[in-house]
C-alpha positions in Angstrom: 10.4 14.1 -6.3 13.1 16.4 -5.2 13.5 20.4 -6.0 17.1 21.9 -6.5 17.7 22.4 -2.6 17.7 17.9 -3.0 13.9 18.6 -0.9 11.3 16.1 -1.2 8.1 17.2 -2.5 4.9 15.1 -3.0 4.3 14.5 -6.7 1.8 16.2 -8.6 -1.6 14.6 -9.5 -2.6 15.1 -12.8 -6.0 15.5 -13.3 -6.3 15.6 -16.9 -6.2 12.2 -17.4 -7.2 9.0 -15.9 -5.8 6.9 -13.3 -6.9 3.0 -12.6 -6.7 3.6 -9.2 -9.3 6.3 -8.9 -11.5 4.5 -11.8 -11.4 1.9 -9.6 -12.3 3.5 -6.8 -15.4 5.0 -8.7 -16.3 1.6 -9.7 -16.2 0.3 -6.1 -18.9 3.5 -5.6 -16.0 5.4 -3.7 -15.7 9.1 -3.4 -11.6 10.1 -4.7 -11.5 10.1 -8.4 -12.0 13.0 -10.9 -14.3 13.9 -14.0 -11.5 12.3 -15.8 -12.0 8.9 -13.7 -15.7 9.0 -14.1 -15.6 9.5 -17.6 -13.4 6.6 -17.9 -15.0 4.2 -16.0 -18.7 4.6 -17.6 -17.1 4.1 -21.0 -16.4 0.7 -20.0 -19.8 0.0 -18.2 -21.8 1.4 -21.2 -20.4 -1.5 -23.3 -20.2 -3.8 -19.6 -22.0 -3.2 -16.6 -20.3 -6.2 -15.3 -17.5 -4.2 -14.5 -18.8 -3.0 -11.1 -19.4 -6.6 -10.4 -15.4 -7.7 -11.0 -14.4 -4.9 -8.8 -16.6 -5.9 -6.0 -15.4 -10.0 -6.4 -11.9 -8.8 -6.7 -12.4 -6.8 -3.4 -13.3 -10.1 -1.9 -10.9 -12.3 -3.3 -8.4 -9.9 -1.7 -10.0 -9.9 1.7 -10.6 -13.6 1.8 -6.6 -13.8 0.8 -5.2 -11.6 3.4 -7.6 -13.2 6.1 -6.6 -17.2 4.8 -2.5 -15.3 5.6 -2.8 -13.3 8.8 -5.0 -16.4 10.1 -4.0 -20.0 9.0 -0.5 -19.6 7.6 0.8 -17.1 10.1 2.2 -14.4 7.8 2.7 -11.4 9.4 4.1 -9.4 6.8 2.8 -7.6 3.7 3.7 -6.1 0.6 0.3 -5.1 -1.6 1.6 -3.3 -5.2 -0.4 -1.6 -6.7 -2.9 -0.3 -3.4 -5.5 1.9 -5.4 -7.1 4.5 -2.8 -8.3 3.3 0.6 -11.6 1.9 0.7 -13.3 -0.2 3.6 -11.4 -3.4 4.6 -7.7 -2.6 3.4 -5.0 -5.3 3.6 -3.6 -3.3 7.0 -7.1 -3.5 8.4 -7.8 -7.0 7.8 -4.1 -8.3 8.9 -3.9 -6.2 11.9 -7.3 -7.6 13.2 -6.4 -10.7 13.2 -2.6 -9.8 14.4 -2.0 -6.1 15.9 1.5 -7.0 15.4 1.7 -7.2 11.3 3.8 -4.8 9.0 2.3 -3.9 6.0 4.0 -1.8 2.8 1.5 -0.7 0.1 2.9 0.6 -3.3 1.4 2.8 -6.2 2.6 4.9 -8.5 -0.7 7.8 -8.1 0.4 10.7 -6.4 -3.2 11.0 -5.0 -2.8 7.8 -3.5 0.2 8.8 -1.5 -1.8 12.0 0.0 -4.9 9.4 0.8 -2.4 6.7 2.1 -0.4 9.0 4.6 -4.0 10.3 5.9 -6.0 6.9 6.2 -3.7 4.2 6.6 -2.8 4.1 10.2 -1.3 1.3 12.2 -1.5 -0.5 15.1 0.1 1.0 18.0 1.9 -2.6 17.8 2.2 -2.8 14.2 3.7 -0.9 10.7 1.8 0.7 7.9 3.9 2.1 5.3 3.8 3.6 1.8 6.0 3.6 -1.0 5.2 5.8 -4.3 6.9 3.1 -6.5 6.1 1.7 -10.4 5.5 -2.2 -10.2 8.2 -2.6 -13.3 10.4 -1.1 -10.8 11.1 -4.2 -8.7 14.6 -3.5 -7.8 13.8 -0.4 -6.2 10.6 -1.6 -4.6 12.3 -4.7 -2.9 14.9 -1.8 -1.6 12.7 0.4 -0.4 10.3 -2.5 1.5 13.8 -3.5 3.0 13.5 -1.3 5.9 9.7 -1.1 7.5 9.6 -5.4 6.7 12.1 -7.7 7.2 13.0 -9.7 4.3 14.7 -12.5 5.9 11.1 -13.4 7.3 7.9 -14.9 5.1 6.1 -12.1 3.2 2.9 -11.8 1.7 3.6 -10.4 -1.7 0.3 -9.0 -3.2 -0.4 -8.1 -7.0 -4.2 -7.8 -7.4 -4.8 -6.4 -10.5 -1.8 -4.3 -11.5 0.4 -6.9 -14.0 -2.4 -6.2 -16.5 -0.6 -3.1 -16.9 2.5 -4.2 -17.7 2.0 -4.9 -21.3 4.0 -7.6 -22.4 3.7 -10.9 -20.6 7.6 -11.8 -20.4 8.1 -8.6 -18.5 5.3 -8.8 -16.1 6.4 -12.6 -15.6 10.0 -11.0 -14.9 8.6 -8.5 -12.5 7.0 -10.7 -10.6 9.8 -13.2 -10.2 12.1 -10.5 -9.3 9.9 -9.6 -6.0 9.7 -13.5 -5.4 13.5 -13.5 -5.7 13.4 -11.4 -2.5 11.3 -12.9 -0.6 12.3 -16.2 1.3 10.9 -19.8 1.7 7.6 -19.6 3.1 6.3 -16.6 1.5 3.1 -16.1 -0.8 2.3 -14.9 -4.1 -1.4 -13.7 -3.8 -2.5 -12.3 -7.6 -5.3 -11.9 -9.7 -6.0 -9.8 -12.9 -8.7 -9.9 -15.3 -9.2 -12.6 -18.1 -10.2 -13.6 -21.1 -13.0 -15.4 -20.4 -15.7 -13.0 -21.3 -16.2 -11.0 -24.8 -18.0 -8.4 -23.7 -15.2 -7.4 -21.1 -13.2 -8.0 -23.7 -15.3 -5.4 -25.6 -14.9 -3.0 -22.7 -11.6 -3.2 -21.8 -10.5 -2.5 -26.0 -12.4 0.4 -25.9 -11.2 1.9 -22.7 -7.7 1.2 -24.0 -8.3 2.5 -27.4 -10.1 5.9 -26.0 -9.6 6.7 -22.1 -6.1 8.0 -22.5 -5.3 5.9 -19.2 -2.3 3.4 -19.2 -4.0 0.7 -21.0 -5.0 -2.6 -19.6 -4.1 -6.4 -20.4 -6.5 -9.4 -19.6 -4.3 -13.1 -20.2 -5.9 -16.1 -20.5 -6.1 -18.0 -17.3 -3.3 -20.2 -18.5 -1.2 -17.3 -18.7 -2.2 -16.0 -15.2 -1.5 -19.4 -13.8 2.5 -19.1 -15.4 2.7 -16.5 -12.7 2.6 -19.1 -10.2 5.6 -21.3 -12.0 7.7 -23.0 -9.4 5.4 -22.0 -6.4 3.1 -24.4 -4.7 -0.6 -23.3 -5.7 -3.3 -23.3 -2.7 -6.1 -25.3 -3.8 -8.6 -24.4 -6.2 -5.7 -23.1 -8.0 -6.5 -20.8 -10.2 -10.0 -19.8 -10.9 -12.6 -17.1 -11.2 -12.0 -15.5 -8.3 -15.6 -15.6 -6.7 -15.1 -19.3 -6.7 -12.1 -19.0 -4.7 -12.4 -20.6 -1.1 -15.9 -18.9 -1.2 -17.6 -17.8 2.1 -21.1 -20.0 2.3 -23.9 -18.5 0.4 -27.6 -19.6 0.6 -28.0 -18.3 -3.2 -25.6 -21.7 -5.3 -22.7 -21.6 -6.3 -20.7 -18.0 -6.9 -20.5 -17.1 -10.5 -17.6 -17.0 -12.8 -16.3 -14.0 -14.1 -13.3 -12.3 -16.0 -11.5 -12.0 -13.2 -8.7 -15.1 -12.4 -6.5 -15.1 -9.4 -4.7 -17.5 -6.6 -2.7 -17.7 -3.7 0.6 -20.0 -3.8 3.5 -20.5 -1.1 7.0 -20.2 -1.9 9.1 -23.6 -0.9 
């Protein structure tokens, strides 16, 4: 945002109404959201207290993605749209643990995750963390923008957890994401999960919040849809699947549970 002297100012957080980045943060039982947020997010766990439970797995699915890309397949490079406000265990974090050396680029579109980005997400003195204040249906400009801290000529890990659900219709969100994979060079991986279909009472949830929240609404797809995401990439086994049951980590308690939450990870040939 620039005044009429063409200077940048940050863009103004609107507190009247709610943001999924911050109602996710208040789900994940962080501290940056508003009344607004709040409000938001116990209309959806009146109707479905499972909610708190898909943001943690999602959290989880993320980390066990970024660790399976920095570790085994050797990626190095990062672009995570749609960031939501820094928690514990951010895609920078993980990466950089496992190589100092990795570039990261996180985009949102929530003015108060820029001030929480540019205060928080610190690099490696050997690696880049970088923020863009982007929209996801703005590929074009995103993929310009990530030009400069990554190199594009190089495998990238191109993450969408969670944020095509807001991108209404299906065709678009399928164009947006082939766009950033158009970018992007052999080698690279599409890591993505939204929520799904497979549960009415989330379904439940998620109409109200749509129908009342005044919050850009939401759209679970069928895991048949999610997995057209992945068209013409090769999918990592399990493919896609609840994301709990995704590569999990060894439990003592069975098997992880299935919830309305689908995702996957697939390599670009």
């Amino acid at each position: 945002m620039t005044d009429s002297t063409g200077q940048q100012h940050p863009p103004k957080i609107d507190t009247t109404v709610p943001h999924s980045a911050r109602i996710w943060n208040y789900l994940l039982g962080g501290k940056d959201h508003y009344d607004v947020d709040r409000a938001a997010g116990d209309k959806v766990c009146e109707v479905f207290p499972g909610m708190v439970d898909i943001t943690r797995h999602s959290r989880a699915f993320t980390g066990r993605v970024v660790r399976y890309l920095a570790g085994e397949a050797g990626i190095d490079q990062f672009l995570d749209i749609g960031t939501g406000l820094p928690t514990v265990d951010n895609t920078h974090e993980l990466a950089q643990r496992m190589n100092p050396a990795a570039r990261i680029v996180y985009v949102d579109n929530d003015p108060l995750v820029l001030a929480h980005a540019e205060a928080l997400l610190t690099s490696t003195p050997e690696g880049v963390t970088s923020y863009l204040h982007a929209d996801v249906r703005d590929p074009e400009g995103i993929v310009a923008a990530a030009g400069e801290p990554l190199e594009l000529g190089r495998p990238v890990g191109l993450m969408l957890m969670g944020i095509l659900g807001l991108v209404d219709d299906y065709e678009q969100a399928r164009a947006v994401t082939a766009r950033l994979l158009d970018a992007l060079p052999a080698g690279s991986y599409l890591a993505l999960n939204d929520g799904s279909t497979t549960d009415p009472a989330y379904l439940e949830a998620i109409a109200r919040f749509n129908s009342g929240s005044g919050a850009v609404p939401y759209t679970p797809r069928t895991p048949g849809e999610i997995e057209g995401f992945f068209e013409g990439l090769e999918l990592l086994e399990p493919g896609v699947v609840s994301c709990p049951r995704w590569r999990p980590e060894a439990l003592p308690f069975g098997e992880p549970p299935q919830i309305a939450v689908h995702g996957g990870l697939a390599r670009k040939p």
